[in-house]
C-alpha positions as MATLAB code, in Angstrom:
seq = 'XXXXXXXXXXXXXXXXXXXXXXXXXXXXXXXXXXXXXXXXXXXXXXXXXXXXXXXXXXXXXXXXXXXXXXXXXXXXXXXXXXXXXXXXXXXXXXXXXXXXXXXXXXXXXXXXXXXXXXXXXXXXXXXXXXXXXXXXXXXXXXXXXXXXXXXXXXXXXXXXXXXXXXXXXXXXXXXXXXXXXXXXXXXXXXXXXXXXXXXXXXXXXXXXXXXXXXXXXXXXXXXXXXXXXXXXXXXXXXXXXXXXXXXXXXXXXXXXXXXXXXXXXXXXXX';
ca = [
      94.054   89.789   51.005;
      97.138   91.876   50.331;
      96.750   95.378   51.609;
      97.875   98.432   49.270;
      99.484  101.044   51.607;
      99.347  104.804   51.017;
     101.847  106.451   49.130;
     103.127  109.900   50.646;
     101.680  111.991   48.023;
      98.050  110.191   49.067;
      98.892  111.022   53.104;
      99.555  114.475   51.207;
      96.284  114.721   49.117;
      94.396  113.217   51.879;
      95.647  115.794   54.562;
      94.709  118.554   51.794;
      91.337  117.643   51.046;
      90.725  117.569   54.889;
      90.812  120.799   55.594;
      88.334  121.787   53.282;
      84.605  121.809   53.378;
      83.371  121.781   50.236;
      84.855  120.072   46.951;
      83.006  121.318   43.545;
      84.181  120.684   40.138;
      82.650  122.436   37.034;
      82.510  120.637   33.766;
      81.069  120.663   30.595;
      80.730  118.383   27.606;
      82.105  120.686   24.924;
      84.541  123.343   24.725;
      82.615  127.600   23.973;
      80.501  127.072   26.901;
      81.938  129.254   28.819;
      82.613  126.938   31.790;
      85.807  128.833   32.847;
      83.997  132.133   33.290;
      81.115  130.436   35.355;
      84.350  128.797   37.548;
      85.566  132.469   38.080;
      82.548  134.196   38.764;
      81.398  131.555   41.021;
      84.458  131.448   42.743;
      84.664  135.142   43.126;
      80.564  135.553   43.995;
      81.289  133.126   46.830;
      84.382  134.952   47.806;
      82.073  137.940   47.955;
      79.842  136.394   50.407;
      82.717  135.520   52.764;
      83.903  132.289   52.360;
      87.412  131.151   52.093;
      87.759  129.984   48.319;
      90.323  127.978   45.873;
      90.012  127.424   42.199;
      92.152  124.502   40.864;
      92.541  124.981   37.419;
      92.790  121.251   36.184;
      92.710  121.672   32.357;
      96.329  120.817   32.340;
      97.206  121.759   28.604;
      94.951  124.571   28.415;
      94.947  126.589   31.203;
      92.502  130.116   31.338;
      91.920  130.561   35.037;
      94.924  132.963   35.465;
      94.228  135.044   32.857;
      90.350  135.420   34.119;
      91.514  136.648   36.977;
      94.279  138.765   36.003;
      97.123  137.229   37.520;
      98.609  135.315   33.911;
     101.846  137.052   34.715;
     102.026  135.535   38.384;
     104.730  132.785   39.050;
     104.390  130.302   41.891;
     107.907  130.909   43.631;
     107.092  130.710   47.533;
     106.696  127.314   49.846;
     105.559  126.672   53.111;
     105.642  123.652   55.005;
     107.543  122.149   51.935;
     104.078  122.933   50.147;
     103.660  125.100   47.260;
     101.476  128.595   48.062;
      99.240  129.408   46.100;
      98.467  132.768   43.598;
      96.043  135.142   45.238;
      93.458  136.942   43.389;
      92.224  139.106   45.807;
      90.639  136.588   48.324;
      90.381  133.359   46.149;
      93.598  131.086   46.169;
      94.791  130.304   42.766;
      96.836  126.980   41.244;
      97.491  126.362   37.715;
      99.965  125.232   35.611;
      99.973  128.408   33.893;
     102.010  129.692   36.559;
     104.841  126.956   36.475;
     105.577  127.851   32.732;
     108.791  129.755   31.939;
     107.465  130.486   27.924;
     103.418  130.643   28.462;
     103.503  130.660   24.603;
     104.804  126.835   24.553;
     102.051  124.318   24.307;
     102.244  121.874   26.993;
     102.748  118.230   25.550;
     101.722  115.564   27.562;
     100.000  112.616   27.635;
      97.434  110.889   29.727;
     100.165  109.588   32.387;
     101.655  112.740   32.507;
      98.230  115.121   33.175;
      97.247  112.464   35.648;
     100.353  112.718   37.795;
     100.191  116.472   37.618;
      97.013  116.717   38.177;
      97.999  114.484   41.630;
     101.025  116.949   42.535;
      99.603  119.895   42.105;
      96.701  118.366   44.855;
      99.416  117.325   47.143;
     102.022  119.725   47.112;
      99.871  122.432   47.520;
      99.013  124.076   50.680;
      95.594  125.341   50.571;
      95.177  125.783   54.207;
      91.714  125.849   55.663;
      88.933  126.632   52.528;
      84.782  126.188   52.608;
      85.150  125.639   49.000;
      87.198  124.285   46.371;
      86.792  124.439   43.059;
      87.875  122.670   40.161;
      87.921  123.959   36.471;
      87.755  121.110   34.651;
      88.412  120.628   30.698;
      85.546  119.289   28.799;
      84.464  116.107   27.999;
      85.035  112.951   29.619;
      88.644  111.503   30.145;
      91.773  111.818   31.710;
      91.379  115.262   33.990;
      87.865  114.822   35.023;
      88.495  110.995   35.603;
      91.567  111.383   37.570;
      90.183  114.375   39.865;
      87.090  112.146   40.219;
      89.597  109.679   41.411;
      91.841  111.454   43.485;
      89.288  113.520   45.603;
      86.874  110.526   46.455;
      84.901  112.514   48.899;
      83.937  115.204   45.596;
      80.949  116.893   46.917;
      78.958  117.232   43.763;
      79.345  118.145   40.086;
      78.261  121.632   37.998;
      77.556  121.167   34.971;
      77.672  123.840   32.248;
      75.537  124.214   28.740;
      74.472  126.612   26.245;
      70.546  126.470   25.123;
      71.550  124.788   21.619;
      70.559  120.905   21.469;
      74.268  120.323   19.783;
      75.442  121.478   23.797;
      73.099  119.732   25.143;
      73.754  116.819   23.614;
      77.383  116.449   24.806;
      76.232  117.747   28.328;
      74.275  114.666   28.809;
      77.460  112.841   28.494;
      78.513  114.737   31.104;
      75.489  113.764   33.162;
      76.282  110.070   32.953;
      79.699  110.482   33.719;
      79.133  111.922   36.689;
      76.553  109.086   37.161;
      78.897  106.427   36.353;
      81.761  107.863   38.336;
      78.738  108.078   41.677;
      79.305  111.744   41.820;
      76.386  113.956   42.621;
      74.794  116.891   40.268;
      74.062  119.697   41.761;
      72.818  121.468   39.392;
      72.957  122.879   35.575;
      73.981  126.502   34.538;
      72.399  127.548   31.102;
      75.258  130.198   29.755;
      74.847  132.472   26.828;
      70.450  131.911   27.335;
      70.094  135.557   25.516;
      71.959  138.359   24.072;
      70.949  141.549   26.130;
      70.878  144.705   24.215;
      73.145  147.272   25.853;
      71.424  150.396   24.411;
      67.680  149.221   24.824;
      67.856  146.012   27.331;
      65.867  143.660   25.161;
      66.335  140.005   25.008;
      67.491  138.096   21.670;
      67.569  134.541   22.252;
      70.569  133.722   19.523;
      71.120  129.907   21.310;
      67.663  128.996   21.560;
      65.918  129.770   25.059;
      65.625  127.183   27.809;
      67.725  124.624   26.395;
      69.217  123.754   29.860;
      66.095  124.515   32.509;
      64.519  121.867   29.895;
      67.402  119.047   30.085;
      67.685  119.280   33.809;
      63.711  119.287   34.059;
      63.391  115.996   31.830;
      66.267  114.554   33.647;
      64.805  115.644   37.177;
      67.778  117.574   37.507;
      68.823  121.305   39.804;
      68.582  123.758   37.500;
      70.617  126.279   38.933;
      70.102  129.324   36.278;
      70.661  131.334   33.606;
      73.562  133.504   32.731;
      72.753  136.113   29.943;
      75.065  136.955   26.960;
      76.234  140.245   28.021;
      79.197  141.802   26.645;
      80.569  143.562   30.096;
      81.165  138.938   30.771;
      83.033  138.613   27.424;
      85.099  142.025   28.229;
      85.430  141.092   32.221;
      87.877  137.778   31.185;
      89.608  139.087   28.686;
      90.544  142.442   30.982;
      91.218  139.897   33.862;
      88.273  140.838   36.281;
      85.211  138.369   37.289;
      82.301  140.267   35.754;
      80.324  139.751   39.113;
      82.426  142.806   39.879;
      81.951  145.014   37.026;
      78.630  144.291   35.924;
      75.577  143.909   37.884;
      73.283  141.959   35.510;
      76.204  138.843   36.024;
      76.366  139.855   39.404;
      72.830  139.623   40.111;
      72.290  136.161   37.790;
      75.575  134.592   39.888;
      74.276  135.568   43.138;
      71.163  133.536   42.369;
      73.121  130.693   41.628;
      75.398  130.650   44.270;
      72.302  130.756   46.612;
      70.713  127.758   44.863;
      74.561  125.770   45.109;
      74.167  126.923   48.785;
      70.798  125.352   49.414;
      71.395  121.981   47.570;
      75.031  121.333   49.463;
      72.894  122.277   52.874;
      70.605  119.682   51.821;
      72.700  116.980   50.813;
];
Protein backbone atom coordinates (compact mmCIF):
# COMPACT_ATOMS: atom_id res chain seq x y z
CA UNK A 1 0.00 0.00 0.00
CA UNK A 2 1.70 3.26 -0.90
CA UNK A 3 1.19 5.86 1.75
CA UNK A 4 0.19 9.58 0.64
CA UNK A 5 2.09 11.96 3.01
CA UNK A 6 0.78 15.35 4.14
CA UNK A 7 1.47 18.29 2.28
CA UNK A 8 2.48 21.47 4.45
CA UNK A 9 -0.56 23.36 3.73
CA UNK A 10 -2.58 20.04 5.27
CA UNK A 11 -0.02 20.12 8.60
CA UNK A 12 -1.27 23.89 8.20
CA UNK A 13 -5.10 23.29 7.87
CA UNK A 14 -4.88 20.51 10.26
CA UNK A 15 -3.08 22.63 13.04
CA UNK A 16 -5.94 25.35 12.27
CA UNK A 17 -8.88 23.36 12.60
CA UNK A 18 -7.40 22.09 15.97
CA UNK A 19 -7.74 24.79 17.85
CA UNK A 20 -11.20 25.22 17.33
CA UNK A 21 -14.23 23.69 18.88
CA UNK A 22 -16.85 23.94 16.77
CA UNK A 23 -16.91 23.85 12.78
CA UNK A 24 -20.48 25.03 11.22
CA UNK A 25 -21.11 25.79 7.70
CA UNK A 26 -24.38 27.47 6.47
CA UNK A 27 -25.74 26.64 3.10
CA UNK A 28 -28.57 26.85 1.06
CA UNK A 29 -29.84 25.45 -2.20
CA UNK A 30 -30.63 28.70 -3.99
CA UNK A 31 -29.36 32.08 -4.01
CA UNK A 32 -32.35 35.21 -2.12
CA UNK A 33 -32.46 33.16 0.90
CA UNK A 34 -30.82 35.20 2.81
CA UNK A 35 -28.18 32.71 4.03
CA UNK A 36 -25.46 35.42 4.43
CA UNK A 37 -27.51 37.47 6.87
CA UNK A 38 -28.42 34.29 9.00
CA UNK A 39 -24.24 33.63 8.85
CA UNK A 40 -23.84 37.22 10.33
CA UNK A 41 -26.39 37.34 12.79
CA UNK A 42 -25.55 33.99 14.00
CA UNK A 43 -22.12 34.72 14.18
CA UNK A 44 -22.64 37.96 15.94
CA UNK A 45 -25.67 36.43 18.43
CA UNK A 46 -23.03 33.89 19.47
CA UNK A 47 -20.42 36.52 19.81
CA UNK A 48 -22.96 38.17 22.08
CA UNK A 49 -23.17 35.29 24.33
CA UNK A 50 -19.38 35.12 24.78
CA UNK A 51 -17.84 32.86 22.65
CA UNK A 52 -14.81 33.36 20.58
CA UNK A 53 -16.18 33.41 16.86
CA UNK A 54 -14.85 33.30 13.02
CA UNK A 55 -16.86 33.59 9.89
CA UNK A 56 -15.08 32.23 6.75
CA UNK A 57 -16.64 33.66 3.96
CA UNK A 58 -16.18 30.78 1.31
CA UNK A 59 -18.31 32.07 -1.63
CA UNK A 60 -15.13 32.80 -3.42
CA UNK A 61 -16.55 34.90 -6.45
CA UNK A 62 -19.18 36.50 -4.56
CA UNK A 63 -18.23 37.58 -1.43
CA UNK A 64 -21.03 39.65 1.10
CA UNK A 65 -19.71 38.89 4.55
CA UNK A 66 -17.59 42.13 4.72
CA UNK A 67 -20.00 44.31 3.70
CA UNK A 68 -22.64 42.75 6.42
CA UNK A 69 -20.51 43.60 8.82
CA UNK A 70 -19.24 46.83 7.81
CA UNK A 71 -15.75 46.27 7.30
CA UNK A 72 -15.91 46.08 2.96
CA UNK A 73 -13.25 48.73 3.07
CA UNK A 74 -10.86 46.57 5.39
CA UNK A 75 -7.63 45.09 3.74
CA UNK A 76 -5.85 42.07 5.19
CA UNK A 77 -2.21 43.61 5.49
CA UNK A 78 -0.83 42.14 8.93
CA UNK A 79 0.85 38.43 9.59
CA UNK A 80 1.74 36.59 12.45
CA UNK A 81 3.50 33.51 12.73
CA UNK A 82 3.85 33.72 8.84
CA UNK A 83 -0.11 33.43 9.05
CA UNK A 84 -2.45 35.88 7.74
CA UNK A 85 -4.68 37.86 10.70
CA UNK A 86 -7.72 38.14 10.30
CA UNK A 87 -10.45 41.40 9.93
CA UNK A 88 -12.17 42.09 13.21
CA UNK A 89 -15.68 43.07 13.45
CA UNK A 90 -15.98 43.87 16.81
CA UNK A 91 -15.39 40.39 18.46
CA UNK A 92 -15.95 37.98 15.44
CA UNK A 93 -12.74 37.30 13.26
CA UNK A 94 -13.32 37.93 9.67
CA UNK A 95 -11.62 36.22 6.25
CA UNK A 96 -12.74 36.82 2.83
CA UNK A 97 -11.51 37.36 -0.33
CA UNK A 98 -13.15 40.57 -0.44
CA UNK A 99 -10.41 41.88 1.49
CA UNK A 100 -7.46 40.65 -0.82
CA UNK A 101 -8.99 42.66 -3.82
CA UNK A 102 -7.21 45.84 -4.95
CA UNK A 103 -10.53 46.93 -7.42
CA UNK A 104 -13.63 45.28 -5.33
CA UNK A 105 -15.55 46.29 -8.53
CA UNK A 106 -13.58 43.47 -10.66
CA UNK A 107 -15.38 40.19 -10.82
CA UNK A 108 -13.25 37.46 -9.70
CA UNK A 109 -12.71 34.82 -12.59
CA UNK A 110 -11.88 31.56 -11.63
CA UNK A 111 -12.56 28.25 -12.11
CA UNK A 112 -13.19 25.17 -10.10
CA UNK A 113 -9.26 24.49 -9.52
CA UNK A 114 -8.72 27.83 -8.71
CA UNK A 115 -11.77 28.36 -5.83
CA UNK A 116 -10.68 25.02 -4.51
CA UNK A 117 -7.08 25.98 -3.86
CA UNK A 118 -8.20 29.26 -2.39
CA UNK A 119 -10.59 28.03 -0.58
CA UNK A 120 -7.47 25.62 0.95
CA UNK A 121 -5.10 28.80 1.52
CA UNK A 122 -7.20 30.92 2.94
CA UNK A 123 -7.81 27.71 5.71
CA UNK A 124 -4.15 27.34 6.09
CA UNK A 125 -2.59 30.52 6.04
CA UNK A 126 -4.81 31.92 8.34
CA UNK A 127 -4.28 32.24 11.95
CA UNK A 128 -7.46 31.98 13.72
CA UNK A 129 -6.04 31.30 17.06
CA UNK A 130 -8.17 29.58 19.64
CA UNK A 131 -12.25 29.91 18.48
CA UNK A 132 -15.53 27.80 19.99
CA UNK A 133 -16.95 28.36 16.65
CA UNK A 134 -16.28 28.65 13.13
CA UNK A 135 -18.35 29.44 10.63
CA UNK A 136 -18.53 29.04 7.09
CA UNK A 137 -20.69 31.10 4.57
CA UNK A 138 -21.08 28.98 1.96
CA UNK A 139 -22.45 29.80 -1.74
CA UNK A 140 -25.47 27.92 -2.73
CA UNK A 141 -26.01 24.88 -4.28
CA UNK A 142 -23.95 21.94 -4.48
CA UNK A 143 -20.36 22.01 -6.06
CA UNK A 144 -17.06 23.18 -5.87
CA UNK A 145 -17.03 25.49 -2.42
CA UNK A 146 -19.30 23.41 -0.37
CA UNK A 147 -17.56 20.16 -1.72
CA UNK A 148 -14.11 21.27 -1.15
CA UNK A 149 -14.79 22.77 2.52
CA UNK A 150 -16.63 19.46 3.10
CA UNK A 151 -13.36 18.02 2.08
CA UNK A 152 -10.87 19.99 3.63
CA UNK A 153 -12.38 20.24 7.23
CA UNK A 154 -13.21 16.41 7.64
CA UNK A 155 -14.06 16.75 11.24
CA UNK A 156 -17.20 19.53 10.02
CA UNK A 157 -19.38 19.47 12.97
CA UNK A 158 -22.73 19.73 11.30
CA UNK A 159 -24.51 21.60 8.50
CA UNK A 160 -27.31 24.73 8.65
CA UNK A 161 -29.34 24.78 6.25
CA UNK A 162 -31.28 27.85 5.07
CA UNK A 163 -34.93 28.17 3.18
CA UNK A 164 -37.66 30.46 2.53
CA UNK A 165 -41.44 29.01 3.09
CA UNK A 166 -42.01 28.80 -0.88
CA UNK A 167 -41.97 25.02 -2.21
CA UNK A 168 -39.64 26.44 -5.30
CA UNK A 169 -36.89 26.95 -1.98
CA UNK A 170 -37.71 24.12 -0.68
CA UNK A 171 -37.26 22.21 -3.39
CA UNK A 172 -33.57 23.07 -3.99
CA UNK A 173 -33.02 22.87 -0.11
CA UNK A 174 -33.65 19.25 -0.22
CA UNK A 175 -30.75 19.02 -2.48
CA UNK A 176 -28.99 20.48 0.04
CA UNK A 177 -30.20 17.88 2.51
CA UNK A 178 -28.77 15.01 0.51
CA UNK A 179 -25.66 16.58 -0.03
CA UNK A 180 -24.94 16.88 3.22
CA UNK A 181 -26.15 13.22 3.45
CA UNK A 182 -23.99 12.04 0.77
CA UNK A 183 -20.96 13.98 1.87
CA UNK A 184 -21.79 12.11 5.89
CA UNK A 185 -22.12 15.53 7.30
CA UNK A 186 -24.65 16.08 10.02
CA UNK A 187 -27.87 18.59 9.92
CA UNK A 188 -28.38 20.39 12.59
CA UNK A 189 -31.04 22.02 11.86
CA UNK A 190 -33.23 24.26 9.26
CA UNK A 191 -33.78 28.12 9.50
CA UNK A 192 -37.10 29.24 7.73
CA UNK A 193 -36.07 33.07 6.59
CA UNK A 194 -38.45 35.62 5.29
CA UNK A 195 -41.68 33.20 7.20
CA UNK A 196 -43.78 36.71 7.35
CA UNK A 197 -43.66 40.29 6.58
CA UNK A 198 -44.20 42.17 9.99
CA UNK A 199 -45.99 45.39 9.75
CA UNK A 200 -43.90 48.17 11.26
CA UNK A 201 -46.80 50.57 12.04
CA UNK A 202 -49.40 47.90 13.37
CA UNK A 203 -47.20 44.53 14.03
CA UNK A 204 -49.39 42.19 12.06
CA UNK A 205 -48.21 39.21 10.24
CA UNK A 206 -48.51 38.83 6.25
CA UNK A 207 -47.30 35.59 5.23
CA UNK A 208 -46.03 36.77 1.47
CA UNK A 209 -43.74 33.20 1.15
CA UNK A 210 -46.25 30.93 2.34
CA UNK A 211 -46.07 30.03 6.22
CA UNK A 212 -44.28 26.96 7.52
CA UNK A 213 -42.67 25.92 4.48
CA UNK A 214 -39.45 24.91 6.39
CA UNK A 215 -40.85 23.65 10.10
CA UNK A 216 -42.85 21.32 7.48
CA UNK A 217 -39.71 19.97 5.34
CA UNK A 218 -37.62 19.38 8.38
CA UNK A 219 -40.76 17.70 10.15
CA UNK A 220 -41.39 15.22 7.09
CA UNK A 221 -37.74 14.69 6.86
CA UNK A 222 -37.39 14.18 10.78
CA UNK A 223 -35.23 17.00 10.68
CA UNK A 224 -34.09 20.14 13.70
CA UNK A 225 -36.05 22.77 12.92
CA UNK A 226 -34.24 25.46 14.34
CA UNK A 227 -36.76 28.58 13.61
CA UNK A 228 -38.15 31.24 12.03
CA UNK A 229 -36.73 34.54 11.07
CA UNK A 230 -39.45 37.19 10.17
CA UNK A 231 -39.28 39.61 7.16
CA UNK A 232 -38.56 42.72 8.93
CA UNK A 233 -37.20 45.64 7.28
CA UNK A 234 -34.71 46.90 10.31
CA UNK A 235 -32.77 42.91 8.72
CA UNK A 236 -32.87 44.21 5.10
CA UNK A 237 -31.57 47.86 6.36
CA UNK A 238 -29.03 46.19 9.13
CA UNK A 239 -26.75 44.53 5.95
CA UNK A 240 -26.92 47.01 3.76
CA UNK A 241 -25.77 49.77 6.66
CA UNK A 242 -23.13 47.10 7.71
CA UNK A 243 -24.54 46.13 11.25
CA UNK A 244 -25.95 42.46 12.26
CA UNK A 245 -29.59 43.31 12.92
CA UNK A 246 -29.38 41.22 16.24
CA UNK A 247 -27.98 44.58 17.31
CA UNK A 248 -30.37 47.03 16.06
CA UNK A 249 -33.49 45.31 16.16
CA UNK A 250 -34.91 43.24 18.81
CA UNK A 251 -37.56 41.17 16.95
CA UNK A 252 -34.14 39.50 14.94
CA UNK A 253 -32.51 39.63 18.08
CA UNK A 254 -35.01 37.80 19.95
CA UNK A 255 -35.82 35.11 16.82
CA UNK A 256 -31.66 34.56 16.61
CA UNK A 257 -31.29 34.08 20.19
CA UNK A 258 -33.77 31.22 19.94
CA UNK A 259 -31.85 29.70 17.39
CA UNK A 260 -28.61 29.94 18.65
CA UNK A 261 -29.98 28.19 21.84
CA UNK A 262 -31.47 25.34 19.78
CA UNK A 263 -27.70 25.10 17.66
CA UNK A 264 -26.41 25.05 21.31
CA UNK A 265 -28.49 22.14 22.50
CA UNK A 266 -28.14 19.87 19.36
CA UNK A 267 -24.02 20.32 19.22
CA UNK A 268 -24.25 19.44 23.25
CA UNK A 269 -26.06 16.48 22.21
CA UNK A 270 -24.20 15.21 19.44
Amino acid sequence: MELKLKSEEDKNIEETLSKIKYKIAVLSGKGGTGKTTVTVNIAQALSDKGYKVGVLDADITGPNIPLMFGVEDSQITGTEDNRIIPVQAGKVKIVSMEFLLQDKSKAIIFRGPMKIKALKQLLAEVNWGELDFLIVDLPPGSSDEPLSIVQTIKDLDGMVVVTTPQNVSLLDVSKSVNFAEVTNVPIIGIVENMSGFICPHCGEATNIFKKDGGKNFAEQLSLNFLGSIPLVSAICEAGDIGKPAVLTNDIAKDSFDKIVEKILTKLESQ
